[in-house]
C-alpha positions as CSV (number, residue, x, y, z in Angstrom):
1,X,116.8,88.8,94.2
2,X,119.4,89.2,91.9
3,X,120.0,86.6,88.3
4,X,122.6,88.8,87.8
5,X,124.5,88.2,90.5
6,X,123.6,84.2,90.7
7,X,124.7,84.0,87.2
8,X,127.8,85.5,87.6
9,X,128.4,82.8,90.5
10,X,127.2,79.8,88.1
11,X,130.0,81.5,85.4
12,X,132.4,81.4,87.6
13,X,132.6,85.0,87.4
14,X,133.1,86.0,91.1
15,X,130.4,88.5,92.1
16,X,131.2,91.1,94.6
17,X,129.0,90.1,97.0
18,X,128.5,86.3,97.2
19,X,125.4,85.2,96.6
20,X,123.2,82.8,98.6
21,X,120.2,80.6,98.5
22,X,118.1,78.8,100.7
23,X,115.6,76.1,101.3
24,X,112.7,78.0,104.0
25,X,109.5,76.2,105.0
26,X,109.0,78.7,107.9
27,X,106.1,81.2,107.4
28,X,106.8,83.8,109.7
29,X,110.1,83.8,108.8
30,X,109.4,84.2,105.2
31,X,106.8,86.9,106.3
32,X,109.2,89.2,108.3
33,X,111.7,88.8,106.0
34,X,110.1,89.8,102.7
35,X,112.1,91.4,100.2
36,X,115.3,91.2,102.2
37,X,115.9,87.7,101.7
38,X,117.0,88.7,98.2
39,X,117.7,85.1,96.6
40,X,120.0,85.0,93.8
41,X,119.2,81.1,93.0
42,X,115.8,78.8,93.1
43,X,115.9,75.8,93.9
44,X,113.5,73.7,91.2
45,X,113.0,70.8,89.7
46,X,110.8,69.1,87.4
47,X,109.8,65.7,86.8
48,X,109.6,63.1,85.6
49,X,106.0,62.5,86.6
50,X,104.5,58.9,85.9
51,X,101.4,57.4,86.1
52,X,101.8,53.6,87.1
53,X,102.9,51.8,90.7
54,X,104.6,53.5,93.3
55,X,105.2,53.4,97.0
56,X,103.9,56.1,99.3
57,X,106.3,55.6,103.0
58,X,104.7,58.7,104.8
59,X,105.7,61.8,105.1
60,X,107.0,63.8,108.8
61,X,105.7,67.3,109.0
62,X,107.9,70.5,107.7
63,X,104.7,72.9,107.7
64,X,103.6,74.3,110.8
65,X,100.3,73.0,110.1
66,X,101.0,69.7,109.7
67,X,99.5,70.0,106.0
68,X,102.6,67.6,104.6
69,X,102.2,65.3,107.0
70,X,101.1,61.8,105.6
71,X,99.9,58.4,106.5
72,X,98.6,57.1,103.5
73,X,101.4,54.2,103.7
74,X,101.4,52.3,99.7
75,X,103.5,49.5,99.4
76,X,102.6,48.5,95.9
77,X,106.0,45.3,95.7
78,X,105.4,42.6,97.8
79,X,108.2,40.4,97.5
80,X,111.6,41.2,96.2
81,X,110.8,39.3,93.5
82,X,108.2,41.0,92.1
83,X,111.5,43.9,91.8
84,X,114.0,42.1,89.9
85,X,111.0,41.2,87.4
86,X,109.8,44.6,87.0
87,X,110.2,46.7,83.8
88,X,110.2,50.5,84.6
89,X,109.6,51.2,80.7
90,X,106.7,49.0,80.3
91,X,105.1,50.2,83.7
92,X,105.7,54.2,83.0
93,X,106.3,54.5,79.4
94,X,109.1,56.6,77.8
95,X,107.7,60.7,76.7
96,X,107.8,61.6,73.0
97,X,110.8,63.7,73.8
98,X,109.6,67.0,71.8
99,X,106.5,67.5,73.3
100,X,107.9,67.1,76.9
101,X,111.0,69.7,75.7
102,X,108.0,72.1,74.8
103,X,106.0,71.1,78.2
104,X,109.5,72.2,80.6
105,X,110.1,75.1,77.9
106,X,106.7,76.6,79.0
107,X,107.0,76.1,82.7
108,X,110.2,76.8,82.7
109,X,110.0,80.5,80.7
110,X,106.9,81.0,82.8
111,X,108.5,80.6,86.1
112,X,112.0,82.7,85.0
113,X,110.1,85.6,83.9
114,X,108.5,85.9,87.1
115,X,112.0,85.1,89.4
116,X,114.7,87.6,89.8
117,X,117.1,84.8,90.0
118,X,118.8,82.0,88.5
119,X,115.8,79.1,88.0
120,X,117.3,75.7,86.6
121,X,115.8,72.8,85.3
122,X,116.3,69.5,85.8
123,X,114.5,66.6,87.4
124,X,114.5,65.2,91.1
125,X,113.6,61.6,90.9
126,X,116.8,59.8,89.1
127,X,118.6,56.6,89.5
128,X,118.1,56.3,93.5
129,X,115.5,58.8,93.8
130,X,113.5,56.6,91.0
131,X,114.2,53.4,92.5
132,X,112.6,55.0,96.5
133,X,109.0,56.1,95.1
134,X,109.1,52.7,92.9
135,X,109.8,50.4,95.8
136,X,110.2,51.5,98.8
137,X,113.6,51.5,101.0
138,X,112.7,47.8,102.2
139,X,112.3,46.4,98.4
140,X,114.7,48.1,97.1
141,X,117.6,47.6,99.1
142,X,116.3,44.0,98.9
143,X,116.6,43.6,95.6
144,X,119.7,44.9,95.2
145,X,121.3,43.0,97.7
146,X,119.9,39.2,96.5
147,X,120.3,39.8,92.7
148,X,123.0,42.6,91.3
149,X,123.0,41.5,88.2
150,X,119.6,40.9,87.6
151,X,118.5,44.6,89.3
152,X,121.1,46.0,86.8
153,X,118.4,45.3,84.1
154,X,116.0,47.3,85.9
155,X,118.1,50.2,86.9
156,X,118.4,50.3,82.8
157,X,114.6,50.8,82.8
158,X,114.6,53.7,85.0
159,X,118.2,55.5,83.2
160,X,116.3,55.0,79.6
161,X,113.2,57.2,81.3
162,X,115.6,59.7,83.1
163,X,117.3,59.9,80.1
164,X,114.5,60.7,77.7
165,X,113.2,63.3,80.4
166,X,117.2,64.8,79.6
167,X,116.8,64.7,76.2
168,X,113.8,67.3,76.9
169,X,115.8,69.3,79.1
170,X,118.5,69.6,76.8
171,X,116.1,71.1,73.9
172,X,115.0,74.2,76.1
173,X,116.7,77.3,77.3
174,X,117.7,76.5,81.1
175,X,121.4,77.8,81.4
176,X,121.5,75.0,85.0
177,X,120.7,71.6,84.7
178,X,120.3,70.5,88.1
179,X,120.3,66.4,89.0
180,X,118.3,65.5,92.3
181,X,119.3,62.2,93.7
182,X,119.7,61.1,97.5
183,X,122.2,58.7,96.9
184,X,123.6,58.2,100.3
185,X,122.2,58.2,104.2
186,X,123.9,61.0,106.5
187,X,127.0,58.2,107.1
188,X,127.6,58.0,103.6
189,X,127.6,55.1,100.9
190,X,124.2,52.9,101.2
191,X,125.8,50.3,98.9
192,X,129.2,49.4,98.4
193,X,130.9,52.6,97.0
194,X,132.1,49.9,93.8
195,X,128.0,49.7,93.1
196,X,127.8,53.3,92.4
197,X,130.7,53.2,90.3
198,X,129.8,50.2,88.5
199,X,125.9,51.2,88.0
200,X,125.6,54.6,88.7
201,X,128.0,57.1,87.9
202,X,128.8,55.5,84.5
203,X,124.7,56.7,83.9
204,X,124.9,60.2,85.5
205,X,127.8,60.7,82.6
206,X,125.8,60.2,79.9
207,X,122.9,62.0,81.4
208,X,125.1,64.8,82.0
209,X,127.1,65.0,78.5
210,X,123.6,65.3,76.8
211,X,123.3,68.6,78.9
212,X,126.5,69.9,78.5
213,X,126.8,68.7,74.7
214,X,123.8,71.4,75.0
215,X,125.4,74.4,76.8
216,X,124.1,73.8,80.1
217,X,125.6,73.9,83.4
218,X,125.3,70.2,85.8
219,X,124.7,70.8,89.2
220,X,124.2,67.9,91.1
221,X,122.2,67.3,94.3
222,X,121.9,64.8,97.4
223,X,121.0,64.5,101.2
224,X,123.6,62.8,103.1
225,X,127.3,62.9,103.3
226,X,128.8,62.2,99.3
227,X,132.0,63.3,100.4
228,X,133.7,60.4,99.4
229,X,131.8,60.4,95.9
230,X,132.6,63.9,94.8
231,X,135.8,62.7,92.9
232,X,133.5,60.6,91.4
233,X,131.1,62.9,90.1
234,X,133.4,65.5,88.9
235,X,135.0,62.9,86.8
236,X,131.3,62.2,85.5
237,X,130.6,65.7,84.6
238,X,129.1,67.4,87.3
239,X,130.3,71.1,87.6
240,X,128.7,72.0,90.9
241,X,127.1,70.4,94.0
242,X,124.5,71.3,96.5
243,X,124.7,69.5,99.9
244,X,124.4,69.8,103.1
245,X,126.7,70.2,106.1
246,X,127.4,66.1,106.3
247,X,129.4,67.0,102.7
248,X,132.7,68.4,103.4
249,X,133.1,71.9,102.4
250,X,136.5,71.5,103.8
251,X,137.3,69.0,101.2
252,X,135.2,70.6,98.1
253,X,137.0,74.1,98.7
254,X,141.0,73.4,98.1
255,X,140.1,70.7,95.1
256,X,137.0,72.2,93.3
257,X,136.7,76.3,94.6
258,X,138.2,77.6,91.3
259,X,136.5,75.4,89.4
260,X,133.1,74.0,90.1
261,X,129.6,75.7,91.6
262,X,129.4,75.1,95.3
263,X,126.0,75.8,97.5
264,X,125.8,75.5,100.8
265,X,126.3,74.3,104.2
266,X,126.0,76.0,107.0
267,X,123.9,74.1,109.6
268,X,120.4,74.0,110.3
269,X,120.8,72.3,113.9
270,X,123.2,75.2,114.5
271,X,120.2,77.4,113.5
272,X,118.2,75.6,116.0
273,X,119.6,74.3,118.9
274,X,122.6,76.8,118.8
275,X,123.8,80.5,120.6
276,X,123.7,83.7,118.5
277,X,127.2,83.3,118.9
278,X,127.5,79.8,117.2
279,X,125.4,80.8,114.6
280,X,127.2,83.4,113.8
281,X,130.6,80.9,114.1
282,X,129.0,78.8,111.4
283,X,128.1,81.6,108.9
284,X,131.4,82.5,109.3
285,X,133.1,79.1,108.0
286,X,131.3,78.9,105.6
287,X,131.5,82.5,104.2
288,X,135.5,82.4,104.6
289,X,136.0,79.0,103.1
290,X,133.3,79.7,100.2
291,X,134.8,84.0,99.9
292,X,137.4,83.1,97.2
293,X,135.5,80.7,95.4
294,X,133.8,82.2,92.2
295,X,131.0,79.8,92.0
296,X,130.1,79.8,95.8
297,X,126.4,80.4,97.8
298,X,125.9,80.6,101.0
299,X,122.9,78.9,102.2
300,X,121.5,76.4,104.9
301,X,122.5,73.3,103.6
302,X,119.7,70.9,104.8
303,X,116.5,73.6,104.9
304,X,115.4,76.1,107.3
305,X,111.7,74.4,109.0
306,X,109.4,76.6,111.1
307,X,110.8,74.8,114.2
308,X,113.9,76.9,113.8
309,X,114.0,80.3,116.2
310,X,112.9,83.2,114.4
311,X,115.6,84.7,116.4
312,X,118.1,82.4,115.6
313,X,117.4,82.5,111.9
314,X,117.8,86.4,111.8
315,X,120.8,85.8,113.5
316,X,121.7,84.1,110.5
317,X,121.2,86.2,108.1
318,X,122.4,89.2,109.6
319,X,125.7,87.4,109.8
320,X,125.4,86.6,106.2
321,X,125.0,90.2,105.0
322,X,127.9,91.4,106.9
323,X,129.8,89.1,105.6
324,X,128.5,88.5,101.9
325,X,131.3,91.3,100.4
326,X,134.4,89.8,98.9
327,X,136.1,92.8,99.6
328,X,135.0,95.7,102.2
329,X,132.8,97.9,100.6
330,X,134.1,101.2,100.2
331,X,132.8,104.1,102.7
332,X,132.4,107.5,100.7
């Protein structure tokens, strides 16, 4: 692992060998890679946890022991009704704003001082993420749908708790302030694209101002294809993304390359359904579109699962160390 190296990338500084990060819930692979996987930035989040109603949908299995997998369905919202008259502050409460700043500080510290890399903060349930484990995709699209105006009051509810959990954020020493929300399905927009830029991006600026008013850097985060919203959140604040292969590198790189953070997205059904020699094709567009961006990592851009060839992810990463040097290293 390198921070050195994953902060340089996050500066904008250009490292000489680009840096990379990835998303692994394969055991063995983990296990025969070791030390050689050499991360230069963690993925984390944290927060905000509440006590108070929300939906459980399930949960698919990642492990290779099933040990996510989940069937303990909660559908606590009935009716869309009982939505549009809900009041996320009343329900969760709002954190004294000091002691949760000293709370993240201490996890936070903890888990850089044991992590050769770059280890942001931030939180992964905001405006849509928020609005899922509240209600439920059925409720919530609902809701929206039958009663803008009157949802807008509780999407106010949930911005004045992600904002408070900000506020914390913004008191402690992360350098990376990273925003979680799966905003969009793998064809894009879920709502009309003027609903986000009526409701939500308007929010993810303030958020994102109290962050950077505090020396951070935004990096913002979604499943899905936002390639149509990426304008939209540079112009909000963020100065990186993290996305999968859905997301157009080939439109990120010529606008944002010299300017913004980019991570990922090389593809994980590539990885598993694909030849040595596609693999190797993939790490390779990725590598030369990302090679004269400062801020770029390479990495998997929607997670390597143990389902994935052991083969096929070696294959991987042995194309991403030949290729990680900007330049040729020099042969004495």
């Amino acid at each position: 692992m390198s921070y050195e190296r994953g902060i340089a990338a996050i500066r904008l500084e250009s490292p000489a060998v680009i840096p990379h990060t990835q998303y692994i819930s394969h055991p063995r692979l983990v296990e025969m890679l070791g030390d050689r996987l050499d991360l230069d930035f963690i993925f984390s989040t944290d927060g905000p946890e509440v006590k108070g109603r929300l939906t459980n949908m399930g949960h698919a299995f990642w492990n290779e022991d099933w040990s996510d997998y989940n069937t303990n369905y909660c559908y606590p919202f009935a009716t869309p009704e009982e939505v549009l008259s809900f009041d996320p502050v009343a329900e969760y409460g709002l954190p004294d704003i000091n002691a949760k700043a000293e709370e993240y500080q201490a996890r936070w510290k903890q888990g850089q001082a044991n992590c050769d890399a770059v280890l942001p903060g931030g939180l992964y349930r905001t405006l849509f993420s928020f609005a899922i484990a509240s209600f439920g995709w059925d409720m919530f699209l609902t809701a929206v749908g039958l009663d803008e105006e009157r949802f807008e009051k509780v999407l106010e509810g949930f911005y004045q708790i992600i904002m408070a959990h900000t506020q914390a954020w913004a008191k402690t020493d992360i350098e990376v302030f990273l925003t979680h929300d799966d905003m969009v399905w793998t064809e894009g927009a879920i709502f009309h694209p003027k609903w986000y830029r009526s409701h939500v991006f308007p929010r993810y600026r303030r958020y994102w101002e109290v962050v950077r008013d505090a020396g951070k850097k935004v990096l913002f985060c979604s499943d899905g294809d936002y390639t149509e919203f990426v304008d939209d959140l540079v112009a909000a604040g963020a100065q990186g993304f993290i996305f999968e292969p859905l997301t157009s590198l080939e439109y990120i790189v010529p606008r944002y390359g010299q300017t913004h953070v980019i991570i990922g997205n090389a593809d994980t059904r590539i990885l598993t359904f694909g030849t040595k020699g596609a693999i190797r094709d993939e790490v390779k567009r990725c590598m030369e579109l990302g090679r004269d961006c400062p801020g770029y990592f390479f990495a998997v851009g929607n997670h390597i699962p143990h389902n994935v060839p052991v083969e096929n992810a070696l294959e991987c990463f042995e194309a991403y160390w030949e290729m990680r040097y900007r330049k040729a290293p020099t042969v004495a």
